[in-house]
Each structure stands twice: as C-alpha cells, then as structure tokens.
py3Dmol code that shows the C-alpha trace and the ligand (Angstrom):
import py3Dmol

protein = """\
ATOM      1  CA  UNK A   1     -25.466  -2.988 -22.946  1.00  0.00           C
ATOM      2  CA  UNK A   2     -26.886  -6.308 -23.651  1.00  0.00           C
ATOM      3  CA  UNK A   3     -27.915  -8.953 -20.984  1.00  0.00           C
ATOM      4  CA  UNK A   4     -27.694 -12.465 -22.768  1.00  0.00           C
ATOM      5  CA  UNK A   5     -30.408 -14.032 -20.578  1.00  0.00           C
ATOM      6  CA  UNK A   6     -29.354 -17.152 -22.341  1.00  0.00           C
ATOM      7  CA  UNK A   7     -25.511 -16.644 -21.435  1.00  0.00           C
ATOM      8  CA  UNK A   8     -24.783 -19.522 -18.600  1.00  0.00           C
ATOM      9  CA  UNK A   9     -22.958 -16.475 -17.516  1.00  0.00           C
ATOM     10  CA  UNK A  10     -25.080 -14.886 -14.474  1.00  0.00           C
ATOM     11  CA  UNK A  11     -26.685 -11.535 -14.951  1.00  0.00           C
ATOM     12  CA  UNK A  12     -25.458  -9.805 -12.059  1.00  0.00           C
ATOM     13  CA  UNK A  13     -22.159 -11.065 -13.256  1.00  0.00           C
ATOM     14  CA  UNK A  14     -22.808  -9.799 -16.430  1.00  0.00           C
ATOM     15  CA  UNK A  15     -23.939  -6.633 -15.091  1.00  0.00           C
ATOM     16  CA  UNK A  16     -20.861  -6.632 -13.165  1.00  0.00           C
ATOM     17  CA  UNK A  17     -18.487  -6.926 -15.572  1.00  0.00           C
ATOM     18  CA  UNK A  18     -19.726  -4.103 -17.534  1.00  0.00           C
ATOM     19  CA  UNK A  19     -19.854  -1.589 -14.922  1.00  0.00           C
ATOM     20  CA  UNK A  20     -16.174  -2.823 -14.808  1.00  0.00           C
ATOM     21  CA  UNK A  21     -15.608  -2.555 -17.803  1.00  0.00           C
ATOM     22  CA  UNK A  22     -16.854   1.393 -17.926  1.00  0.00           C
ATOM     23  CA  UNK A  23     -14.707   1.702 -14.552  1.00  0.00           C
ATOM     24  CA  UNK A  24     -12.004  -0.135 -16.428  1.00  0.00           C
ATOM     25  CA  UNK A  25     -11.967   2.448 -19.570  1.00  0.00           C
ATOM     26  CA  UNK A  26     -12.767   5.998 -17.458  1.00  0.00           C
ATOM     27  CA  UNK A  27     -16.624   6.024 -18.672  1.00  0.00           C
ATOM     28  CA  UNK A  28     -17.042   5.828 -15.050  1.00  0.00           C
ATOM     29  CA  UNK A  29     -14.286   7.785 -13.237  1.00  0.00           C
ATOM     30  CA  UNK A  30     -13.339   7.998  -9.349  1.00  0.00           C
ATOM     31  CA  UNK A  31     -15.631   9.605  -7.329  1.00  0.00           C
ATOM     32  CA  UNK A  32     -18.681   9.390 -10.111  1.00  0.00           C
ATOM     33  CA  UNK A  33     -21.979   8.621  -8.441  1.00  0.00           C
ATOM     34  CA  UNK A  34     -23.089   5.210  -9.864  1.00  0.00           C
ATOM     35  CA  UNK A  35     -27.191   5.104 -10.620  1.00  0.00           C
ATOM     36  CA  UNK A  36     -29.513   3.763  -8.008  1.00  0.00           C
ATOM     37  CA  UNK A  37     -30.562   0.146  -7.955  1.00  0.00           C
ATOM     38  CA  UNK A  38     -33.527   1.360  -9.608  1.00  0.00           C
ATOM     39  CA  UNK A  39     -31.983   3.125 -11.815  1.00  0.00           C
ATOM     40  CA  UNK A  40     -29.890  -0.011 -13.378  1.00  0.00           C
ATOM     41  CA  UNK A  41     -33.140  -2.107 -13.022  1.00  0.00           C
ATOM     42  CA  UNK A  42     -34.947   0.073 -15.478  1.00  0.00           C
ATOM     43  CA  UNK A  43     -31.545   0.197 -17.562  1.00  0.00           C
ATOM     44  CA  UNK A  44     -30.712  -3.694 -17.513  1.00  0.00           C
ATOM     45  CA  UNK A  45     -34.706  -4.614 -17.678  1.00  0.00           C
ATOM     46  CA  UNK A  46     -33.612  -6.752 -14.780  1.00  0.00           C
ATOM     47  CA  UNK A  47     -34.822  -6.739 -10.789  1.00  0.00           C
ATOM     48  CA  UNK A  48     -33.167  -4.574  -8.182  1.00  0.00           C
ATOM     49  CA  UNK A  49     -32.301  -7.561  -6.349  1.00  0.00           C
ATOM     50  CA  UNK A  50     -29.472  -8.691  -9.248  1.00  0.00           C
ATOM     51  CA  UNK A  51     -28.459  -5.202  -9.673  1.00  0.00           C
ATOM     52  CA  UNK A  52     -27.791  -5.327  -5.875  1.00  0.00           C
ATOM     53  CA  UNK A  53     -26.019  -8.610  -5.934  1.00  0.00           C
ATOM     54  CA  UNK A  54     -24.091  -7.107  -8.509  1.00  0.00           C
ATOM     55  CA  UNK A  55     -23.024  -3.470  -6.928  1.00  0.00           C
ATOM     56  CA  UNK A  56     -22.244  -5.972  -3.682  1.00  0.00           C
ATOM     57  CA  UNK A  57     -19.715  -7.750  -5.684  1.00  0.00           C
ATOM     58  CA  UNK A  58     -18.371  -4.118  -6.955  1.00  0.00           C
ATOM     59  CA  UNK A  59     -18.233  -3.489  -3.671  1.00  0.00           C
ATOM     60  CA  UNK A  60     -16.104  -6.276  -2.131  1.00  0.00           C
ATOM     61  CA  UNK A  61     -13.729  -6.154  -4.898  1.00  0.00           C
ATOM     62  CA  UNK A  62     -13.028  -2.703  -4.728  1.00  0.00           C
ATOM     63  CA  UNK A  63     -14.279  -0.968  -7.045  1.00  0.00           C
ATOM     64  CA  UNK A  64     -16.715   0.774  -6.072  1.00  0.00           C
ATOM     65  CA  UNK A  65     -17.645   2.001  -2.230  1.00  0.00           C
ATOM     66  CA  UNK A  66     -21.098   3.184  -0.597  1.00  0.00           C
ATOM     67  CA  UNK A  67     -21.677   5.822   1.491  1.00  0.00           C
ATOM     68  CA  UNK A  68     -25.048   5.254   3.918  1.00  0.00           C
ATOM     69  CA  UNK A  69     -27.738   7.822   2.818  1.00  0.00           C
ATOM     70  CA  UNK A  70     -25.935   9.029  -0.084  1.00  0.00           C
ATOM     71  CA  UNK A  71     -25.538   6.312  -2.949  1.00  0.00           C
ATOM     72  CA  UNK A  72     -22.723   4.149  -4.694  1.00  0.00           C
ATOM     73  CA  UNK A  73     -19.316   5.781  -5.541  1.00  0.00           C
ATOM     74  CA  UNK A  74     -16.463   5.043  -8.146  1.00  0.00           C
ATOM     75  CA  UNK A  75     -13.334   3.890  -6.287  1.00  0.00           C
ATOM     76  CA  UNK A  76     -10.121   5.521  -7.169  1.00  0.00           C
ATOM     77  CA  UNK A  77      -8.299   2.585  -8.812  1.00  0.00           C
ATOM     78  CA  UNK A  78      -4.745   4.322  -8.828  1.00  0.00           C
ATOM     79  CA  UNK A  79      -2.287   1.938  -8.616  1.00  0.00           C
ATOM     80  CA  UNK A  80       1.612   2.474  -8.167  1.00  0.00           C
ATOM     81  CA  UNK A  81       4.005   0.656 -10.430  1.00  0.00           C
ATOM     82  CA  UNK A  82       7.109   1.182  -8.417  1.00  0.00           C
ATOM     83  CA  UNK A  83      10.737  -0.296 -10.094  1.00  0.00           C
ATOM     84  CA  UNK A  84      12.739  -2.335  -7.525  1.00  0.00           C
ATOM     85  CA  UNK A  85      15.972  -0.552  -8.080  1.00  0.00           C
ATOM     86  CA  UNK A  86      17.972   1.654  -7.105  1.00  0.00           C
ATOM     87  CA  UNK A  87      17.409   2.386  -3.006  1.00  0.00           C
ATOM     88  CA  UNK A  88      14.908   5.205  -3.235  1.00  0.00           C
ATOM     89  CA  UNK A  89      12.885   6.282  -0.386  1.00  0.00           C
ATOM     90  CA  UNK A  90       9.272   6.017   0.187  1.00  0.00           C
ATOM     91  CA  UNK A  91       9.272  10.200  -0.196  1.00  0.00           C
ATOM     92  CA  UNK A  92      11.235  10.211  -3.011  1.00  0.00           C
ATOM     93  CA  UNK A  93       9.083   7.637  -4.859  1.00  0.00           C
ATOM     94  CA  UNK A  94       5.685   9.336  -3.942  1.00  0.00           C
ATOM     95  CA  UNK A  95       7.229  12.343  -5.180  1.00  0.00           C
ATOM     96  CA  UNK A  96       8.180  11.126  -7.962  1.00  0.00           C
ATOM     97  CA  UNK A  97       4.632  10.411  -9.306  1.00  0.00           C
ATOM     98  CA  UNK A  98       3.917  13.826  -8.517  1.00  0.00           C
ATOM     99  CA  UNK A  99       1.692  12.518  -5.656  1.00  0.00           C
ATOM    100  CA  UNK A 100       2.019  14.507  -1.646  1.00  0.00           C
ATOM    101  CA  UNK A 101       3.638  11.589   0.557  1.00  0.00           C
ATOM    102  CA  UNK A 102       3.071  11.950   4.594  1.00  0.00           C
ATOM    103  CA  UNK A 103       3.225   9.808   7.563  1.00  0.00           C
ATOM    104  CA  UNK A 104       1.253   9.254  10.494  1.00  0.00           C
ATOM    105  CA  UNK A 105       3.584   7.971  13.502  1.00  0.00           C
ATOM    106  CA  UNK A 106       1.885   5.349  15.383  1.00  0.00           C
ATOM    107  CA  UNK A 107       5.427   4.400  17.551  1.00  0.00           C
ATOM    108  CA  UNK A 108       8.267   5.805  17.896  1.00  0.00           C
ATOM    109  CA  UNK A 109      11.162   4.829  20.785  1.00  0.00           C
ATOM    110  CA  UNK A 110      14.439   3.575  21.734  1.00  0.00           C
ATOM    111  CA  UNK A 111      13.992  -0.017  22.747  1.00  0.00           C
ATOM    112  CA  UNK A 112      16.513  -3.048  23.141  1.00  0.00           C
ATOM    113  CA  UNK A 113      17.247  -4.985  19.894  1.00  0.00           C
ATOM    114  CA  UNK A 114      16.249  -8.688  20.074  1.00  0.00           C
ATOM    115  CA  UNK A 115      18.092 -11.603  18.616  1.00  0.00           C
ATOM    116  CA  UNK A 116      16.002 -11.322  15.554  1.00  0.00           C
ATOM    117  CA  UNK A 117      16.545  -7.220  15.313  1.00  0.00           C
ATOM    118  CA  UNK A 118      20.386  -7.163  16.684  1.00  0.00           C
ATOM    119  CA  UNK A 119      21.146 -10.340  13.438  1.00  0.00           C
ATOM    120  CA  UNK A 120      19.683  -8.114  11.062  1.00  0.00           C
ATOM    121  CA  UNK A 121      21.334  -4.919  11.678  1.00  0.00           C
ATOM    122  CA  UNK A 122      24.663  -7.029  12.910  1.00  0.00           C
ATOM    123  CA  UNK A 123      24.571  -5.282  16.612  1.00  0.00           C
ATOM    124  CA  UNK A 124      24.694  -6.956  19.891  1.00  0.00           C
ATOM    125  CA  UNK A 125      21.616  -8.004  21.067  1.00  0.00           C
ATOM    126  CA  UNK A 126      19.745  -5.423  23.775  1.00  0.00           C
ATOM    127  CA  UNK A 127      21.813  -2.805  22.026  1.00  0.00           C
ATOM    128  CA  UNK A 128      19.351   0.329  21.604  1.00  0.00           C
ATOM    129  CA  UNK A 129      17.448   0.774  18.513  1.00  0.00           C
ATOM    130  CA  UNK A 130      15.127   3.415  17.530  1.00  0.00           C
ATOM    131  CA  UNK A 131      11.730   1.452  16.551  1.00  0.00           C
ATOM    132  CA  UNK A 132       9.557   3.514  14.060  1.00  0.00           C
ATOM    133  CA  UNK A 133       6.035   2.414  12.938  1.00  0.00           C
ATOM    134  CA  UNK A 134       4.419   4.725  10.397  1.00  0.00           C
ATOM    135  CA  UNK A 135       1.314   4.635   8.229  1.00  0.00           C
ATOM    136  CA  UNK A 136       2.723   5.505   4.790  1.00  0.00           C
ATOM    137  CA  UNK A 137       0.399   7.926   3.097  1.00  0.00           C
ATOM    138  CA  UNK A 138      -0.164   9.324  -0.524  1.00  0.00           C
ATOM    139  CA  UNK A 139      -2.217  11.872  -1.057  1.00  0.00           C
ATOM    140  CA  UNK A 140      -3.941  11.695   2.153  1.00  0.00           C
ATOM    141  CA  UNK A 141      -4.078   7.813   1.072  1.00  0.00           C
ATOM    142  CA  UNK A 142      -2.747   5.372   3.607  1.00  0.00           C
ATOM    143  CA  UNK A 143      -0.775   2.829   1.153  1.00  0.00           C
ATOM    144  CA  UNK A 144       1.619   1.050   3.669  1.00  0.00           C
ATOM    145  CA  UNK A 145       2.254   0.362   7.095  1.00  0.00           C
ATOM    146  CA  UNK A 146       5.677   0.609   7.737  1.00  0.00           C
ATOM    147  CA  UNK A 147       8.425  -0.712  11.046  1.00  0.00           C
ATOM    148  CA  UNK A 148      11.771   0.287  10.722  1.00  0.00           C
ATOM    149  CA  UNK A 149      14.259  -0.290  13.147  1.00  0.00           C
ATOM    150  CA  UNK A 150      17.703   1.298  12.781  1.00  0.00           C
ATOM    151  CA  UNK A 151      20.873   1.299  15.138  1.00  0.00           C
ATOM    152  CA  UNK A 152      21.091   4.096  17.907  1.00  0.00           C
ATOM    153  CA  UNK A 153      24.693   3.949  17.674  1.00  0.00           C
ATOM    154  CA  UNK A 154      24.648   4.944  13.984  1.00  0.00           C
ATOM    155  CA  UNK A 155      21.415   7.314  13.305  1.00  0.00           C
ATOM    156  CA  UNK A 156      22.107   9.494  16.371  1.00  0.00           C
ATOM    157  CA  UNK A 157      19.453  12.147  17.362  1.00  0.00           C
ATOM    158  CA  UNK A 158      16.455  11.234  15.209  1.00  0.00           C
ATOM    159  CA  UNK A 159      13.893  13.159  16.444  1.00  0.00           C
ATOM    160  CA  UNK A 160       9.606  12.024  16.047  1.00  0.00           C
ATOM    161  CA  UNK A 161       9.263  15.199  13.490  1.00  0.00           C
ATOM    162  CA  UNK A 162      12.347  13.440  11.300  1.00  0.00           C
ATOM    163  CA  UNK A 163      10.701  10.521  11.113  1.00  0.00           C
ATOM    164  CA  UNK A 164       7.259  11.805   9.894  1.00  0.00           C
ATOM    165  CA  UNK A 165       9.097  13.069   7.501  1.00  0.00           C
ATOM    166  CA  UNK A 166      11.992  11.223   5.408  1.00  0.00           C
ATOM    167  CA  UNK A 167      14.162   8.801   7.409  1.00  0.00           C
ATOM    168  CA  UNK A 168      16.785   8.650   4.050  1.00  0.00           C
ATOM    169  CA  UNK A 169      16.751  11.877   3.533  1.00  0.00           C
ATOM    170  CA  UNK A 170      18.017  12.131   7.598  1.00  0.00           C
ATOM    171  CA  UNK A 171      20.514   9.454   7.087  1.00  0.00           C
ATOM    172  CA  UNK A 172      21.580  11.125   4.112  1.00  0.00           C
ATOM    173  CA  UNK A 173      21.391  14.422   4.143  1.00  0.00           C
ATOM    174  CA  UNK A 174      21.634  15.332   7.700  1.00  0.00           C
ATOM    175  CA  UNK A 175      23.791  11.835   9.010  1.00  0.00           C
ATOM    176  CA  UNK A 176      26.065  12.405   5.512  1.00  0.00           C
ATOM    177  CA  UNK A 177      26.074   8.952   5.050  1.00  0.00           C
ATOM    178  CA  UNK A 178      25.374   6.853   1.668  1.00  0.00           C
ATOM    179  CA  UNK A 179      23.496   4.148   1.051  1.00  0.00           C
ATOM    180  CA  UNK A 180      25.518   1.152  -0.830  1.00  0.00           C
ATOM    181  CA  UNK A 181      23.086  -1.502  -1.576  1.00  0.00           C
ATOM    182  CA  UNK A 182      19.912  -3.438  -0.012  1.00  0.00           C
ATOM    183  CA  UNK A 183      18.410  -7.002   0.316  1.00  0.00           C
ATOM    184  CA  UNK A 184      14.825  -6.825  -0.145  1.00  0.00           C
ATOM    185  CA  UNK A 185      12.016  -9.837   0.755  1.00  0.00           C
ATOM    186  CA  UNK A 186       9.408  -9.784  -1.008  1.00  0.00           C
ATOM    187  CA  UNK A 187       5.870 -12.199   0.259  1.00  0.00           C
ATOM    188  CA  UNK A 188       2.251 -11.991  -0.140  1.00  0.00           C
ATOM    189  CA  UNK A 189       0.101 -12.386   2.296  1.00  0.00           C
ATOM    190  CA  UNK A 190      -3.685 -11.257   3.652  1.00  0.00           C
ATOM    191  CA  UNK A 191      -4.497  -7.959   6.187  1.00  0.00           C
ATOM    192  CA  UNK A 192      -5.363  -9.095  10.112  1.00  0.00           C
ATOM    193  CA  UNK A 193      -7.570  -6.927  11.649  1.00  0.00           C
ATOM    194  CA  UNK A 194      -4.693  -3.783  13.120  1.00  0.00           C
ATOM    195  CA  UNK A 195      -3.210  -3.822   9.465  1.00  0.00           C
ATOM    196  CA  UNK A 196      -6.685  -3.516   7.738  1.00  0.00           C
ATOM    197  CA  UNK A 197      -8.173  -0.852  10.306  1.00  0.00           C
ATOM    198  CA  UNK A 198      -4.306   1.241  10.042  1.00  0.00           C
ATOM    199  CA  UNK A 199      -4.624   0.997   6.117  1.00  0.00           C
ATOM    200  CA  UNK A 200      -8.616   1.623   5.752  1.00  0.00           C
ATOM    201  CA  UNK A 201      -8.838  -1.956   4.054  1.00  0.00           C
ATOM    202  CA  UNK A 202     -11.136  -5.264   4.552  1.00  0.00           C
ATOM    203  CA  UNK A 203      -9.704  -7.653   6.634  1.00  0.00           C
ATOM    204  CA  UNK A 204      -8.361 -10.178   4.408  1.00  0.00           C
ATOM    205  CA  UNK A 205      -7.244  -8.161   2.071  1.00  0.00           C
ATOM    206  CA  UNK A 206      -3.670  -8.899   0.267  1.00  0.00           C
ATOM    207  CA  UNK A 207      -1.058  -7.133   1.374  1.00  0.00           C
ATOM    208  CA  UNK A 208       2.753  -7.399   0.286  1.00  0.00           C
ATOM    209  CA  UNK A 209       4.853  -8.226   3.193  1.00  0.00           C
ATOM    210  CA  UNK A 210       8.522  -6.766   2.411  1.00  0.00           C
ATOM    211  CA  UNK A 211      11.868  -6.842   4.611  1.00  0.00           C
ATOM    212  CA  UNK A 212      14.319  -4.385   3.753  1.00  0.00           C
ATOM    213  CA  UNK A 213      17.564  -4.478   5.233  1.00  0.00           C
ATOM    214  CA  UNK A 214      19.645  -1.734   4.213  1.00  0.00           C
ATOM    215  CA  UNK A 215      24.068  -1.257   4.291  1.00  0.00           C
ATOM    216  CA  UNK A 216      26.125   1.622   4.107  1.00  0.00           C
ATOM    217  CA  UNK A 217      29.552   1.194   2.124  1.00  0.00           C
ATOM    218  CA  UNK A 218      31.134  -0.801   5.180  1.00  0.00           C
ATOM    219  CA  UNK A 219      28.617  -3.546   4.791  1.00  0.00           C
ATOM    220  CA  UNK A 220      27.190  -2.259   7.935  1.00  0.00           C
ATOM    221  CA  UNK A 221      23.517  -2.917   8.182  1.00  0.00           C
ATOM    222  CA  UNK A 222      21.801   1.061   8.955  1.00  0.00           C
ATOM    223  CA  UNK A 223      18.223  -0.100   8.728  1.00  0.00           C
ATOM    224  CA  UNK A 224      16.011  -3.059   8.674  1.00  0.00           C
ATOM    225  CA  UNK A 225      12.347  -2.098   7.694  1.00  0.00           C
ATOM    226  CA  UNK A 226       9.363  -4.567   8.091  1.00  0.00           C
ATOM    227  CA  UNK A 227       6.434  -3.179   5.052  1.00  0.00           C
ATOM    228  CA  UNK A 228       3.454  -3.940   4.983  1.00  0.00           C
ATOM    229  CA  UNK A 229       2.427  -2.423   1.367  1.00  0.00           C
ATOM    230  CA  UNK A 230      -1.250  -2.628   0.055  1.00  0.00           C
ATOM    231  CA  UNK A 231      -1.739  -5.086  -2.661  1.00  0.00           C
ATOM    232  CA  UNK A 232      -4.750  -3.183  -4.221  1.00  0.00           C
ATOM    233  CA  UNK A 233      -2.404  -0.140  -4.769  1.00  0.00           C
ATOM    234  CA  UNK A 234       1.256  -1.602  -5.973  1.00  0.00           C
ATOM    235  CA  UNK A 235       2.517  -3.335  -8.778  1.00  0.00           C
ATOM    236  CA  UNK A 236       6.391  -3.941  -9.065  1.00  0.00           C
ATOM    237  CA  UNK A 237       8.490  -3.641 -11.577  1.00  0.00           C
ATOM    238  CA  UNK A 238      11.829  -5.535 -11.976  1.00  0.00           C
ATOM    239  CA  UNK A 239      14.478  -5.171 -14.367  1.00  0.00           C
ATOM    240  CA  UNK A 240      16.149  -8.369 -15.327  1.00  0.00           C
ATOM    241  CA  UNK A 241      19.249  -8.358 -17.054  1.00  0.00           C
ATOM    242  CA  UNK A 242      20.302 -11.132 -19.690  1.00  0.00           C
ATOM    243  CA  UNK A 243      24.008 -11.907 -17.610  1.00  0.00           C
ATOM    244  CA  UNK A 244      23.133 -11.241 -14.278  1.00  0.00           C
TER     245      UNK A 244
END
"""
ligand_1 = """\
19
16G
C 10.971 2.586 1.628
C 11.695 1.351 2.152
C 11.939 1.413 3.629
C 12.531 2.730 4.046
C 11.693 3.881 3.542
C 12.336 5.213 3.845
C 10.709 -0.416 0.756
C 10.004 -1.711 0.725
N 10.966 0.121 1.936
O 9.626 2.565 1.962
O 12.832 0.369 3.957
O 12.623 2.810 5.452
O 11.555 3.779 2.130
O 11.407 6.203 3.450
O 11.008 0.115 -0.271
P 11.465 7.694 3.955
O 12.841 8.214 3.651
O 10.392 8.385 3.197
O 11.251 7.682 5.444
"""
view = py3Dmol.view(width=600, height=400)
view.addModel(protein, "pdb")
view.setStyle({"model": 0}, {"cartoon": {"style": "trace"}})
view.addModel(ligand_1, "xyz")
view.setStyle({"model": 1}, {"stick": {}})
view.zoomTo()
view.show()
C-alpha cells in the first residue's frame, strides 16, 4: 500500500484504514496475528510511533485486540442480522445461524412485582414474579444481557436449569401455551460499567436497549424482558409492508 505523505489525510489514519480495509475483505481474518510495530514500520517506511497510534485506534474501535506478551490479534467481526418478526426466541435464533446459544444465570428468584413490573404484565402489584437475569451467549460469546420477568401465577414451576436453557421453549413446550403477538422497544444507548464487565465490552460502548413485552392469545401479558443487546454484534432487520 501507498502512504500519500501529501494526503491532508493522517498516516496513521491512512494506515488505519487499510488494515481495515484487509480486515474488511478477509485478507486479514479473526484470530490472524497482525505484524509487530516494527514490522509495519519497515512495511509503511513510517515510525513505530504512527504505526502504534494507528493499531491503538484498531484497537478502540474493535477491530483488532492485544494480548500482553503475545502481539496484536484480528477481532472476530461477526455480526448478527436478526429480522424483527415473528416471536422467536433467543435459542431459536442462535440456532438458527448455526451458532451454540447458552446462558450464564446471574439472578434468578421470586420477588414482588412493582408498579412498573405488575403494569407491564397487567398483575396486581407485589404479586410474585420470577425475575431472571442472564448473560446471553453465542458461541461461548456473551452478546446480550438479558431481565425477564414473567408472572408466577402463569409460568408455574420454572426451575434455574429451565431458565439457562430456553424460557419459550418452557412456556411452550412444557406450559403448552402459545405465543400471540409482542410489543417490542427498541433504544440506543452506551454500556455503564456492570453491563460492559457482564458483556466483555468497553465502557461506553453502544448497546441496544430493548423491552419486550410478550401476550398469549387472551391478551394476557406472559413476559416482559428488559435486553440489553450489544451494538457491535446486531443489526436488525425489519420488514415493512406497503399497506400496513
Ligand atoms: C428473546 C427476547 C426475550 C425472550 C427471549 C427468550 C428479544 C429482544 N428478546 O431474546 O424477550 O425472553 O428471547 O429466549 O428478542 P429463550 O427462549 O432462549 O430463553
């Protein structure tokens, strides 16, 4: 590649938006071991301290990671295009991309629905509810930090292996009820410091805040689901229809 010295373009960014660029078309894939700051020096005819400014740009955008002692690695850049319709699970969609989904608990208990919780899921307030946090995980990937809170009235015996597992899939499956339709929030906003450490991102990182609120036939609310989703990782897809 080229440096245009003359470019009022930077070099490091210049530098940086090639190694993008090789990122961008699989030249470089995830996991590759990027050359040392020498390395690029010699490559670029430029000094170590623009390739560093460079890689440290790489770095906060994240594309590439380092690893102390070892050297400059390739980020995996998978992202998730995930359509908005039809009430699919968090399983089933992982699945679907033929991707391993898990969940790591972090709460799970029966606790007294406020005025916010008992509104949404159109109970009496300190009725129980089970409350369910989970760290959402692909492929050994955390990609979204999940609180669910669902009726105890309704969903009767979850257990804490059920919900590492598939909560539709209980309600459906197991509960033998159906899911009718959804009303789904849908904001951005940036990572505090528990949502970054729980999803292994930068503080101040976007993150997709979603509310789900979920009926069965009845119009009777059966879940109401705060997600936190990583932006780096998801991209929606709607369907819009001419007449509706
Ligand atoms: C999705 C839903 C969430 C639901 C979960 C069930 C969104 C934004 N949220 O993640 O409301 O609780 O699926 O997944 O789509 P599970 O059956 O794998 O537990």
């Amino acid at each position: 590649m080229m440096i245009n010295k003359n470019s009022p373009l930077p070099i490091y960014y210049q530098i940086e938006e090639h190694i993008k660029d090789l990122i961008d078309r699989k030249q470089l894939k995830p996991g590759d071991c990027l050359p040392s700051e020498r390395e690029f020096a010699e490559q670029y005819q430029v000094s170590r301290m623009t390739i560093r400014q460079a890689i440290t740009n790489l770095v906060n955008s994240g594309y590439v990671y380092r690893i102390k002692g070892k050297g400059t690695f390739v980020a995996d850049q998978n992202v998730i295009e995930l359509k908005l319709h039809g009430i699919t699970s968090f399983t089933e969609n992982i699945q679907a991309l033929g991707m391993t989904p898990s969940s790591k608990i972090i709460e799970f208990r029966s606790s007294l629905a406020d005025k916010s919780v008992a509104t949404k899921l159109k109970i009496n307030e300190n009725e129980s509810v089970y409350e369910i946090q989970r760290i959402r995980l692909a492929n050994q990937i955390p990609m979204a930090l999940e609180t669910s809170f669902l009726s105890m009235n309704i969903v009767k015996n979850l257990s804490k292996e059920t919900a590492a597992h598939s909560l539709y899939e209980y309600i459906q499956k197991a509960l033998g009820l159906s899911l009718k339709y959804s009303t789904q929030t849908i904001e951005a906003s940036a990572a505090n410091k528990i949502e970054s450490e729980l999803l292994g991102i930068k503080k101040g990182s976007p993150i997709l805040l979603m509310e789900r609120i979920t009926f069965l036939s009845d119009d009777q609310p059966i879940e109401f689901t705060k997600s936190i989703y990583r932006g780096d990782r998801y991209k929606f897809v709607v369907k819009i229809d001419q007449d509706s």
